[in-house]
Structures are given as C-alpha cells and as structure tokens.
C-alpha positions as CSV (number, residue, x, y, z in Angstrom):
1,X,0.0,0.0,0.0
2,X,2.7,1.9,0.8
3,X,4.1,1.5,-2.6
4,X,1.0,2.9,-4.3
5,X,0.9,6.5,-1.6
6,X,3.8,8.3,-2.9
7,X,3.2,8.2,-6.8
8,X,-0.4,8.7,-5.9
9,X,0.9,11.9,-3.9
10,X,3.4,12.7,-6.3
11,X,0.3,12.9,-9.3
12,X,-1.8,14.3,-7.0
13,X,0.7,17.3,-6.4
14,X,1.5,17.5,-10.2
15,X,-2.1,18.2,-11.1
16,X,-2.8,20.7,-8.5
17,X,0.7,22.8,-10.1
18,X,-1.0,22.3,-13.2
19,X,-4.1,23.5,-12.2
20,X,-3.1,26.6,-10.4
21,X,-0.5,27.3,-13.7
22,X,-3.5,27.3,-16.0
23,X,-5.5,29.5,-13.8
24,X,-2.3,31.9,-13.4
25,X,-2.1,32.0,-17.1
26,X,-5.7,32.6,-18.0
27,X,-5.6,35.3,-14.9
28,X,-2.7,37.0,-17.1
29,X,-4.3,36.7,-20.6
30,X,-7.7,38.5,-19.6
31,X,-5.7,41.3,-17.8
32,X,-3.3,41.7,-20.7
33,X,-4.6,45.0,-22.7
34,X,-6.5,44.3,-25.8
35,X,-6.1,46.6,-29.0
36,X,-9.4,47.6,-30.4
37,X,-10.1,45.5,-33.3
38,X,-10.3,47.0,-36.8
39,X,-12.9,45.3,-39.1
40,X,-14.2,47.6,-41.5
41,X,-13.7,51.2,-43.3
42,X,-15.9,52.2,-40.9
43,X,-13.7,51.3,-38.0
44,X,-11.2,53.6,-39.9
45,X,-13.2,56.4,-40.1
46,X,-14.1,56.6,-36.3
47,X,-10.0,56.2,-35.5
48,X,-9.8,59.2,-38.5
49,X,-12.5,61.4,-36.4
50,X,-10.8,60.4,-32.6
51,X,-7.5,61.9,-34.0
52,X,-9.5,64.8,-35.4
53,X,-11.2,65.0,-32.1
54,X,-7.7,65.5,-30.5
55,X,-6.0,67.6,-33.1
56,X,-9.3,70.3,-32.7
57,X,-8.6,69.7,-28.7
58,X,-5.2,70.8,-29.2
59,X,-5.7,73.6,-31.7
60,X,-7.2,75.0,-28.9
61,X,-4.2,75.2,-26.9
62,X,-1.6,76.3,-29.7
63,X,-2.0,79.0,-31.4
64,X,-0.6,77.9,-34.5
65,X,-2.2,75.1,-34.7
66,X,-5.0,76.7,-34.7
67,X,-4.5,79.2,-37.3
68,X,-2.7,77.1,-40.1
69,X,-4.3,75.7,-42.5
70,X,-3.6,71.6,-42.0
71,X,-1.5,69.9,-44.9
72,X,-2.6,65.8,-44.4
73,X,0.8,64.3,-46.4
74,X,0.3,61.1,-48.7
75,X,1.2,58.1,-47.0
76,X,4.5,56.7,-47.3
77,X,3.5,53.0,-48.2
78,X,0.3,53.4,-49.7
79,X,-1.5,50.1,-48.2
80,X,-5.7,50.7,-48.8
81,X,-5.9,51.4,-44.9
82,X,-2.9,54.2,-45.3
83,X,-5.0,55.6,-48.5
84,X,-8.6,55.8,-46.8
85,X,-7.1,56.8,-43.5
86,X,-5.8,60.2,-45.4
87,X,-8.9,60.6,-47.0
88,X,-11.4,59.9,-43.6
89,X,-8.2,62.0,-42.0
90,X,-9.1,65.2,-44.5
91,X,-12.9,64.8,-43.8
92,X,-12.8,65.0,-40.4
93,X,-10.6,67.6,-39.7
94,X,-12.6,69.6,-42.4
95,X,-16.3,68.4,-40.6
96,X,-15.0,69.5,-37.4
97,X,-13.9,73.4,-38.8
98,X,-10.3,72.8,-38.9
99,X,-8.7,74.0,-42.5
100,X,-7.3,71.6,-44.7
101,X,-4.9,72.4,-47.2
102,X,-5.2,71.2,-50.6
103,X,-1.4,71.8,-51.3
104,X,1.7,71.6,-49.4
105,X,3.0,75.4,-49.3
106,X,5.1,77.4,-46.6
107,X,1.9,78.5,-44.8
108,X,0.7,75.0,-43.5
109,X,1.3,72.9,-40.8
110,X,2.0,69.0,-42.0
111,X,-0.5,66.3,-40.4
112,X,1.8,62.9,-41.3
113,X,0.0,59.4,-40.9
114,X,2.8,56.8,-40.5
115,X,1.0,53.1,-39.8
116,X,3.6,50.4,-38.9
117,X,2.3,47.0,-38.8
118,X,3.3,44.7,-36.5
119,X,3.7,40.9,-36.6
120,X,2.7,39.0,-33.7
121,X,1.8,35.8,-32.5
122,X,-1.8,36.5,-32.3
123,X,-1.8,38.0,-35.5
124,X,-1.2,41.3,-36.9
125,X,-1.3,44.9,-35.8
126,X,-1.0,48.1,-36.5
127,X,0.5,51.2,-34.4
128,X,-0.9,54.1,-36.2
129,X,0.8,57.4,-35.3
130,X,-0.6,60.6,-36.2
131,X,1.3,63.6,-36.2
132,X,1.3,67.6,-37.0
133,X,4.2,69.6,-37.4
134,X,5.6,72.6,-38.8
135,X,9.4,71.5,-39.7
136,X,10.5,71.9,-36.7
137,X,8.6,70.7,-33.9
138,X,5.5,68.5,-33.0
139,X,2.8,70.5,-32.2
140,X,0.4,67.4,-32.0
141,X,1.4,63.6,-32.0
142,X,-0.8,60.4,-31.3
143,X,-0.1,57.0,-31.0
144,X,-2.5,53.8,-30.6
145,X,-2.4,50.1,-31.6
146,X,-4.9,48.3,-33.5
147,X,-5.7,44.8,-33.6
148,X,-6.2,43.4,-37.3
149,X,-8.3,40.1,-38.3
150,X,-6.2,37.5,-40.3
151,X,-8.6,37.9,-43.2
152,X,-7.4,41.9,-43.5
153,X,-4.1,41.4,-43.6
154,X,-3.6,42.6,-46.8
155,X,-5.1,45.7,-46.2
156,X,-2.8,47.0,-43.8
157,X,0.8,45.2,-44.4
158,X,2.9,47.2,-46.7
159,X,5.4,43.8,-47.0
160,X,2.1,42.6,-49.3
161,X,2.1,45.8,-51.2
162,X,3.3,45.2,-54.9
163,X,6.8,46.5,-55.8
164,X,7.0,50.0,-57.6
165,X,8.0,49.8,-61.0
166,X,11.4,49.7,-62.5
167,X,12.8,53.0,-63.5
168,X,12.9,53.7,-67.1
169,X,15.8,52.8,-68.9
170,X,17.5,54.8,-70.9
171,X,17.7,54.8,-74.4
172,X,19.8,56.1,-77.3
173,X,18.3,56.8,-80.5
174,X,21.0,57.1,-83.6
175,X,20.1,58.3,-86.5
176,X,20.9,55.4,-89.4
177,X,21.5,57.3,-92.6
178,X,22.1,56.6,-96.2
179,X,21.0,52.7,-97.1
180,X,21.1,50.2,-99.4
C-alpha cells in the first residue's frame, strides 16, 4: 500500500501545479490590454475622427495650430488602410472646422500618418501614429495600436504591397543614314 501513496501523492501534487498554472495564465491573458479590433472602413473612419477630435482639442491650446491651415501628407506606403485613412483624415478635420490644405506650401502645418504594422503571435497589428508639425517641432502627435483580423491582412501590411515599377531605362536613338 505503501508503494502505491507516494506516486499517488506525487500525481496528485503535479495536477494541482498544473491547475493553479492554467489559472495563473488565463488570470494573465484577460488582464493583458487588448487593441481595439479593426474590421471595416468604418472602423477607420471613427479612428480618423478620434484623432481629429484631439487635433481640434489641441488647436485650442496652440495658437498655430489653430490658425494654419492643415496639410494631411500622402502616406508613405500606400497600403488601402494608409490611403482611406488620409482621405477619412481630410474629412474629419474639415467636418469639425479645422482648415485643410489642398497643397503643401510654406503657410501650413504638415499632419503625417505613419502606420507600422506589427507581426505577432496573435496576428497582426498596426501602431498608427498621427502627427502635425511645422518642420520643426510636433505641435500634436498620437499613437494607438490596433488589432487586425487575419482575413485583413492585406489591407494593412505594406510587405504585401506590390513593388514600384522599375525606373525607365535609358535609351539612345542614332540616327541610321544613307541605305542600301
């Protein structure tokens, strides 16, 4: 009988580490912070009006801010999120009485959209930071993370983006004179 007590104990005690591991670990996962999920254009027009939101917020605390006219610059990896991002971005500063510049001149301020996305384990995010300058400070600058679903991947990484075309090559015309 003996014999049969100490394994017995010894499974016992393994099962109870177990146990209290797996409740450690699912204790951990639902206090981990979640990034909003982004599912839809819509999603991306309601992060586009929060940083608008802000931006106005903080117009109202710099002066220049608030009296430039805002310059939102192309994105520099034109994924379809970066692309409707500037365009919901131009809206809703615009809706909420901000000017928007239609051209990039000396008078503006520069509102710059960079989106990173992020491999993970889980899946893939984005960190989308929003900023406005004016060449030589930040007068407003906002970063969040955003979960992505696996079916909308291409949407937001720029590694799936097509590669630009090959620059021209150059050629040389001769002029062919006299013949046979």
């Amino acid at each position: 009988m003996r014999r049969y007590l100490l394994p017995l104990a010894l499974v016992l005690s393994l099962s109870a580490c177990a146990q209290i591991r797996a409740q450690m670990a699912a204790r951990e996962a639902a206090q981990a912070p979640t990034a909003p999920l982004l599912r839809a254009p819509a999603d991306w027009g309601e992060l586009a009006h929060q940083v608008a939101l802000r931006a106005s917020q903080r117009a109202s605390q710099v002066s220049e801010l608030g009296r430039k006219p805002i310059f939102v610059a192309e994105p520099s990896r034109p994924t379809p999120f970066a692309r409707a991002l500037n365009q919901y971005l131009r809206t809703s500063l615009a809706e909420l009485g901000l000017a928007v510049a239609q051209k990039r001149d000396d008078g503006v301020v520069v509102l710059e959209a960079d989106i990173q996305s992020v491999r993970m384990a889980e899946g893939l995010q984005v960190v989308v930071t929003t900023s406005i300058g004016n060449g030589s400070r930040y007068l407003f600058r906002d970063t969040e993370a955003y979960a992505v679903s696996q079916a909308d991947v291409p949407l937001y990484d720029e590694s799936l983006l097509p590669a630009p075309p090959a620059p021209p090559v150059p050629v040389k015309r001769m002029n062919v004179t006299g013949g046979a």
